[in-house]
HTML snippet that shows the backbone in 3Dmol.js (N, CA, C, O; Angstrom):
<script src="https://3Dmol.org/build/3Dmol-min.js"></script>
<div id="view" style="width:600px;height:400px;position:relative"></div>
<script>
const pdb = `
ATOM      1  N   UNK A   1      -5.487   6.073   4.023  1.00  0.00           N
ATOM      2  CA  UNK A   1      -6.410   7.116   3.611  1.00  0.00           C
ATOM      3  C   UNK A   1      -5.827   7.884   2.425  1.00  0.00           C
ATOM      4  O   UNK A   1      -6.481   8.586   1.654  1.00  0.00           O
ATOM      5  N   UNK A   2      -4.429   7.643   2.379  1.00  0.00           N
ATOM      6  CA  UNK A   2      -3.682   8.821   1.771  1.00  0.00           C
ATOM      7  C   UNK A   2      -4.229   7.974  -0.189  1.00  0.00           C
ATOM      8  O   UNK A   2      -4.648   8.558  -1.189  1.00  0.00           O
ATOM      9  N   UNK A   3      -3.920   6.357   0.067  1.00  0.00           N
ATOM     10  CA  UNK A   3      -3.800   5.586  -1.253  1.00  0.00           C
ATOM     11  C   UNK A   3      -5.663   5.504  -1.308  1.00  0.00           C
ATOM     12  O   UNK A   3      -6.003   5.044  -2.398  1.00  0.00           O
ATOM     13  N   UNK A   4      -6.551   5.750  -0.644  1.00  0.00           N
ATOM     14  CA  UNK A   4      -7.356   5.825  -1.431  1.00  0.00           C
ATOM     15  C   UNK A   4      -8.005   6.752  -2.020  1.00  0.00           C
ATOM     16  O   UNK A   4      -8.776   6.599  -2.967  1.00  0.00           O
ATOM     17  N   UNK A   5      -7.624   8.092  -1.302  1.00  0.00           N
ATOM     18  CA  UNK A   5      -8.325   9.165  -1.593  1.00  0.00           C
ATOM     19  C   UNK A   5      -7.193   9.269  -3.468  1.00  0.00           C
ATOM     20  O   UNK A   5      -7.750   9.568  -4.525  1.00  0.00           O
ATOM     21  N   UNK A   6      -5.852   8.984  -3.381  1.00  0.00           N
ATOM     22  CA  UNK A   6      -4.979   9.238  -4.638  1.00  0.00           C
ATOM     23  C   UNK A   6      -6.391   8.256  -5.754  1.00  0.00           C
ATOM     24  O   UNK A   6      -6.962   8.663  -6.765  1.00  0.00           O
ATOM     25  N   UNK A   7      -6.562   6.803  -4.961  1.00  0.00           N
ATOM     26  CA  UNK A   7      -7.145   6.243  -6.373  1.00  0.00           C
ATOM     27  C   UNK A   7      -8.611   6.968  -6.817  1.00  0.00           C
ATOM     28  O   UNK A   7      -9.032   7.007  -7.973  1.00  0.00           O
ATOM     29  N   UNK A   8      -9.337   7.570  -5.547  1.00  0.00           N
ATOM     30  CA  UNK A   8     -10.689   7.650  -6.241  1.00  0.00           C
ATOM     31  C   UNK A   8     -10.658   9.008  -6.756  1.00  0.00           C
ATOM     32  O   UNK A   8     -11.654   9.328  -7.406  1.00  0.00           O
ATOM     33  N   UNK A   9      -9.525  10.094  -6.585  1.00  0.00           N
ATOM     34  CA  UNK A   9      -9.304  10.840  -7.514  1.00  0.00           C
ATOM     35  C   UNK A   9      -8.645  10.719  -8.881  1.00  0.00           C
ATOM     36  O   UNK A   9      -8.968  11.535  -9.744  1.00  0.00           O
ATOM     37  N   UNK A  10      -7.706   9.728  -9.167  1.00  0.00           N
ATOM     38  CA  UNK A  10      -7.883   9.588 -10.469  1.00  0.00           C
ATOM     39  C   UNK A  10      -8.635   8.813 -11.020  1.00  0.00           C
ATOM     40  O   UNK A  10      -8.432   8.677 -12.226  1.00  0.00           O
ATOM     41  N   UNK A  11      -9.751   8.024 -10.418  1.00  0.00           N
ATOM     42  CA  UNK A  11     -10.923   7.694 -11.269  1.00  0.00           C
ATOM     43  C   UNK A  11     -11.842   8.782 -11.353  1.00  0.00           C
ATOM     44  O   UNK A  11     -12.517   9.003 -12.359  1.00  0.00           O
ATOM     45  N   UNK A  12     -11.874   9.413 -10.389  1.00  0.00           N
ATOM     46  CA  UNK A  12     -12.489  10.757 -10.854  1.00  0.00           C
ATOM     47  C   UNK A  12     -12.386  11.389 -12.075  1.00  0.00           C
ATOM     48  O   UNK A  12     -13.269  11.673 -12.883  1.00  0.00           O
ATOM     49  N   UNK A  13     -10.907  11.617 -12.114  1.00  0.00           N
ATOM     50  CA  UNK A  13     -10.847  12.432 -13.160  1.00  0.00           C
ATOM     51  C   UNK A  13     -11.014  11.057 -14.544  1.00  0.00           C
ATOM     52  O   UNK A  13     -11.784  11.155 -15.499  1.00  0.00           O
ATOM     53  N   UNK A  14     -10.484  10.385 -14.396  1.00  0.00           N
ATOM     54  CA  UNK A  14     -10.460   9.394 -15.627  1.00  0.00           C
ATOM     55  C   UNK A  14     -11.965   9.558 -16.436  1.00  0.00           C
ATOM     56  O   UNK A  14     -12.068   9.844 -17.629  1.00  0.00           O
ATOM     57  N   UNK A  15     -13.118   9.304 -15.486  1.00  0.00           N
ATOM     58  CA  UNK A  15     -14.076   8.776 -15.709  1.00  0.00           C
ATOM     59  C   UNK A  15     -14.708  10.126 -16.024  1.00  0.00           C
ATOM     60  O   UNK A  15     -15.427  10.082 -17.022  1.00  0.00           O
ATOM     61  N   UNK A  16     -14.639  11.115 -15.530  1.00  0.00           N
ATOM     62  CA  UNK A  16     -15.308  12.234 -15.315  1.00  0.00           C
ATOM     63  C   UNK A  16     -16.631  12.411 -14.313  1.00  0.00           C
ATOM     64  O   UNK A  16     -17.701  12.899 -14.679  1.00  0.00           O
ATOM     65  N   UNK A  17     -16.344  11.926 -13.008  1.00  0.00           N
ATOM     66  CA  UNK A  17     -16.992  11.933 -12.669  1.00  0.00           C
ATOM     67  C   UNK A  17     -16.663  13.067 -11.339  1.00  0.00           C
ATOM     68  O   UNK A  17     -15.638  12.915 -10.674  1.00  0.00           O
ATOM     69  N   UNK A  18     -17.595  14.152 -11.051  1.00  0.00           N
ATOM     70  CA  UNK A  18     -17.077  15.045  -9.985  1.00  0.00           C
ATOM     71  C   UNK A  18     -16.967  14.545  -8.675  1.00  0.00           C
ATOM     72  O   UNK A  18     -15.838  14.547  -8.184  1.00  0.00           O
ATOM     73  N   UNK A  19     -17.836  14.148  -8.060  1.00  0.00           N
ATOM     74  CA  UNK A  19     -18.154  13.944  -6.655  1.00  0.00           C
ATOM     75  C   UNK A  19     -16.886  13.143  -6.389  1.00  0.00           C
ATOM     76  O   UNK A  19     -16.131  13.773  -5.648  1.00  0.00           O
ATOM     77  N   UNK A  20     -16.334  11.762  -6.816  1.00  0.00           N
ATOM     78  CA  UNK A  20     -15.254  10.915  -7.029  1.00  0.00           C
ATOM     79  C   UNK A  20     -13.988  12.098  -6.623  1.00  0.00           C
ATOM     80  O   UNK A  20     -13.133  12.091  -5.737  1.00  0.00           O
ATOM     81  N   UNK A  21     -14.262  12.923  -7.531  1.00  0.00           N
ATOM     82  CA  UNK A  21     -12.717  13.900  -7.685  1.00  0.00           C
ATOM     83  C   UNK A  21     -13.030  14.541  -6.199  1.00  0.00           C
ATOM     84  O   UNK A  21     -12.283  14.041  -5.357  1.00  0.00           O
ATOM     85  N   UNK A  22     -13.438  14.981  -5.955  1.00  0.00           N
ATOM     86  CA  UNK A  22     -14.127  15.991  -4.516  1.00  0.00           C
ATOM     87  C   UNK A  22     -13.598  14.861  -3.043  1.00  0.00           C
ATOM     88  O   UNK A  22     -12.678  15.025  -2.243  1.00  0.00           O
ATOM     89  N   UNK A  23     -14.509  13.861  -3.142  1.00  0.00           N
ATOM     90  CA  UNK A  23     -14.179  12.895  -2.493  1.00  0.00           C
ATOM     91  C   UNK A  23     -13.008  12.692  -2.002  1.00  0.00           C
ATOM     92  O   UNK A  23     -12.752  13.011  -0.841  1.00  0.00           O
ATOM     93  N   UNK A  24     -11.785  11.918  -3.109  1.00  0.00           N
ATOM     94  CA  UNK A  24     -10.481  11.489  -3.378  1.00  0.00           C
ATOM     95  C   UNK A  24      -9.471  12.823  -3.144  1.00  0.00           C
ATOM     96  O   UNK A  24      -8.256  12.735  -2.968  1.00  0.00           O
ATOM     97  N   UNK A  25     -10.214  14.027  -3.179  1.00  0.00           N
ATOM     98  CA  UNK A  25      -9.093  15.227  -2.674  1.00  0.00           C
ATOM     99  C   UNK A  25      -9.483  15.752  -1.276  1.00  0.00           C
ATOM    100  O   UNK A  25      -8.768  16.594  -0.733  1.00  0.00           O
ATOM    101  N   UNK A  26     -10.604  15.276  -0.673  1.00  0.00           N
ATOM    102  CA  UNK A  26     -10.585  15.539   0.581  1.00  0.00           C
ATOM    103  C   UNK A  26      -9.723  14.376   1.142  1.00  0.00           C
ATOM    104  O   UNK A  26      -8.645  14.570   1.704  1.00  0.00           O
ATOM    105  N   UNK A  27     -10.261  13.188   0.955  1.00  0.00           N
ATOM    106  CA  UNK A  27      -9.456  12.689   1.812  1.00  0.00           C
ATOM    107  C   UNK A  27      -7.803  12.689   1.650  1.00  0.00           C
ATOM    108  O   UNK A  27      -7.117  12.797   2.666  1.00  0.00           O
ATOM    109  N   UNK A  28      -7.229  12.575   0.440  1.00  0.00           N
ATOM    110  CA  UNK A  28      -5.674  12.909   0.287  1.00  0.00           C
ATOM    111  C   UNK A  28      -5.534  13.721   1.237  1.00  0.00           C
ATOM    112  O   UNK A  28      -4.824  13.451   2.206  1.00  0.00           O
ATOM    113  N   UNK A  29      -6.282  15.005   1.097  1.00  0.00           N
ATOM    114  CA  UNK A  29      -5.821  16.361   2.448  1.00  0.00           C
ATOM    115  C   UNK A  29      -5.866  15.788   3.676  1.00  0.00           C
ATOM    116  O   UNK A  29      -5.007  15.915   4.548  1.00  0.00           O
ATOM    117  N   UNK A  30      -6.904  15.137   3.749  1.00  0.00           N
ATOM    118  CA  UNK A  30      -6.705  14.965   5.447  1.00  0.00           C
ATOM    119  C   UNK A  30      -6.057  13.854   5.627  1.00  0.00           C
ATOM    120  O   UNK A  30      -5.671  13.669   6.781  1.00  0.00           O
ATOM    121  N   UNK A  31      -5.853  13.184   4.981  1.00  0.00           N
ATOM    122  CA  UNK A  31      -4.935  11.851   5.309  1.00  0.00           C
ATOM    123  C   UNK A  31      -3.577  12.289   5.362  1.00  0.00           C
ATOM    124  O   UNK A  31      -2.746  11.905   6.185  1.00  0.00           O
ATOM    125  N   UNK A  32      -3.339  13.374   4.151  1.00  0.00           N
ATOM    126  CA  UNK A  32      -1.857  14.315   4.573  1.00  0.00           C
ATOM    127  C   UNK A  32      -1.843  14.720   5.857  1.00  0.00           C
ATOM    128  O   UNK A  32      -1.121  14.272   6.749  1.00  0.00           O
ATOM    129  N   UNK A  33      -2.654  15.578   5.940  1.00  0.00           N
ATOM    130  CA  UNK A  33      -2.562  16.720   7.469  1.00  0.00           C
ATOM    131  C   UNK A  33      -2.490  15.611   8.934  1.00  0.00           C
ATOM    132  O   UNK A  33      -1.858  15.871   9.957  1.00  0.00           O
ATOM    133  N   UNK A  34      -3.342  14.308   8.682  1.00  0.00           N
ATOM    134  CA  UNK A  34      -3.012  13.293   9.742  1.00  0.00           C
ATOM    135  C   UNK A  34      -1.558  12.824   9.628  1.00  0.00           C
ATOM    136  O   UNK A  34      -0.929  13.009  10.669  1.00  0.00           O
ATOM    137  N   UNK A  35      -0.831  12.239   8.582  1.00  0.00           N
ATOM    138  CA  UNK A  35       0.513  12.184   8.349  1.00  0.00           C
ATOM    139  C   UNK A  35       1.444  13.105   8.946  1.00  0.00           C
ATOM    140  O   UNK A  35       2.501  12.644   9.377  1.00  0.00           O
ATOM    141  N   UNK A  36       1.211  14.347   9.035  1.00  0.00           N
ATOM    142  CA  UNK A  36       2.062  14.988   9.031  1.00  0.00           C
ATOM    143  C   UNK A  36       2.052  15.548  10.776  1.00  0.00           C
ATOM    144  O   UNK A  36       3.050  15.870  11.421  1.00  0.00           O
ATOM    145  N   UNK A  37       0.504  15.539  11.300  1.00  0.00           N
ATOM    146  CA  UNK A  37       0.390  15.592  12.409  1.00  0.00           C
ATOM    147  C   UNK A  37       1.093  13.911  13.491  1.00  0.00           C
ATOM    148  O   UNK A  37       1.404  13.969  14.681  1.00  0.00           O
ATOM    149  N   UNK A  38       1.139  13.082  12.925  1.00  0.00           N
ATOM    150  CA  UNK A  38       1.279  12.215  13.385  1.00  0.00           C
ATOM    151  C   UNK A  38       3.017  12.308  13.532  1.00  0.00           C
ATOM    152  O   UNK A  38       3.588  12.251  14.621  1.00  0.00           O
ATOM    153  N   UNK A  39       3.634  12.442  12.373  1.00  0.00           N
ATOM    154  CA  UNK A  39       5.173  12.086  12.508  1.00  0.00           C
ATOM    155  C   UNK A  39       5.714  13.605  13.483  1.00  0.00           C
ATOM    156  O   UNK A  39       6.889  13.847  13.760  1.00  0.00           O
ATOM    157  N   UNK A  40       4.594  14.415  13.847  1.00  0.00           N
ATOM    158  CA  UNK A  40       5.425  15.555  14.683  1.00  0.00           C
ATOM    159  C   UNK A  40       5.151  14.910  16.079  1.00  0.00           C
ATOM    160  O   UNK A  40       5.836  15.437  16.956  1.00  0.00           O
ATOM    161  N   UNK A  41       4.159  13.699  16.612  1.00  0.00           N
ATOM    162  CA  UNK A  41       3.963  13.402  18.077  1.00  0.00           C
ATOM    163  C   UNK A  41       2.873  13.810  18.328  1.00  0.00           C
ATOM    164  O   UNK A  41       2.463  13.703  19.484  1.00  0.00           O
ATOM    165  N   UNK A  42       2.142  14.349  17.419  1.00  0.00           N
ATOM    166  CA  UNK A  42       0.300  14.758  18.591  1.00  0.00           C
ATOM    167  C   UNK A  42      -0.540  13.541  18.526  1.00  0.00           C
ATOM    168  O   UNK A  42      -0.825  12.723  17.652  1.00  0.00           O
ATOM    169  N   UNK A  43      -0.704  13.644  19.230  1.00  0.00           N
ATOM    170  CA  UNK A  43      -1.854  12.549  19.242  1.00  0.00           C
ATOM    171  C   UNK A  43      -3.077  12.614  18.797  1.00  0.00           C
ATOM    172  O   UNK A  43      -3.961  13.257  19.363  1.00  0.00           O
ATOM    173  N   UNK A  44      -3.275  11.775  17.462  1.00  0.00           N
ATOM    174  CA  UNK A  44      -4.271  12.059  16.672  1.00  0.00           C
ATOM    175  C   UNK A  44      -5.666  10.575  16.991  1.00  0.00           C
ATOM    176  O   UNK A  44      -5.525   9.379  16.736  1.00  0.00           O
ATOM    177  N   UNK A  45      -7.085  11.386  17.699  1.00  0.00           N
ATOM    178  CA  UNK A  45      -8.447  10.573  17.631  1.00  0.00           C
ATOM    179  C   UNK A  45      -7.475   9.563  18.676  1.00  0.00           C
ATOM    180  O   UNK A  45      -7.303   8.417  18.260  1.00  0.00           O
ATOM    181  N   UNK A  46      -6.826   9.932  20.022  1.00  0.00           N
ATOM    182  CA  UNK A  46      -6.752   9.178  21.115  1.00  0.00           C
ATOM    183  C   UNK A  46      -6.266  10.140  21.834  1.00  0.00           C
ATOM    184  O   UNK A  46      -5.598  11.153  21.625  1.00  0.00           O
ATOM    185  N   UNK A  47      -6.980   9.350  23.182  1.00  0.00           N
ATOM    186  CA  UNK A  47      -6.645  10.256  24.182  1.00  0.00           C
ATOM    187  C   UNK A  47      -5.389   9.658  25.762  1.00  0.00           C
ATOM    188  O   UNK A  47      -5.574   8.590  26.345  1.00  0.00           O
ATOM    189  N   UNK A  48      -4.826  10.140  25.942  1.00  0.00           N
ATOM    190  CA  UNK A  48      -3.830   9.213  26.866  1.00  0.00           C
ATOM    191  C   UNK A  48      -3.729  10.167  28.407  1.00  0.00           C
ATOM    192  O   UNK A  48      -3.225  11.275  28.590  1.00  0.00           O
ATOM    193  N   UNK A  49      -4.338   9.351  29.258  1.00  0.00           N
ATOM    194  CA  UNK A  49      -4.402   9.443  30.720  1.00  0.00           C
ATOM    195  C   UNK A  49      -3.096   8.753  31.337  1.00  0.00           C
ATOM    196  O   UNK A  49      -2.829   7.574  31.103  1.00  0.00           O
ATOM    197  N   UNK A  50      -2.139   9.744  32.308  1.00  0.00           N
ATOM    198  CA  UNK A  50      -1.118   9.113  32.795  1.00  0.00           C
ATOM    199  C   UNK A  50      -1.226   9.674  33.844  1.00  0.00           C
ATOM    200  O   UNK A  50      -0.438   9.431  34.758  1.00  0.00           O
TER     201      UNK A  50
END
`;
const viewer = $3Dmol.createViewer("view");
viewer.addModel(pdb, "pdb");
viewer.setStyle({}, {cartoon: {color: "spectrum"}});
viewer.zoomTo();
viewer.render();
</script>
């Protein structure tokens, strides 16, 4: 999520196109904030019954 939101923001900007740029920086963010939630141990979009 992280490598596509990077590419369709710099075609965003390359091209000039907004929505592209908007797009490509949401997902960078949340593909960060999943990264970062992930390497601390939460459990991210699963649920675990023990």
């Amino acid at each position: 999520m992280i490598i596509l939101g990077a590419i369709l923001l710099v075609i965003g900007l390359l091209a000039g196109i907004s929505i592209l740029t908007t797009i490509g920086g949401i997902l960078l963010v949340i593909g960060l904030i999943l990264t970062v939630l992930g390497a601390v141990g939460r459990p991210i979009g699963r649920k675990t019954y023990y």
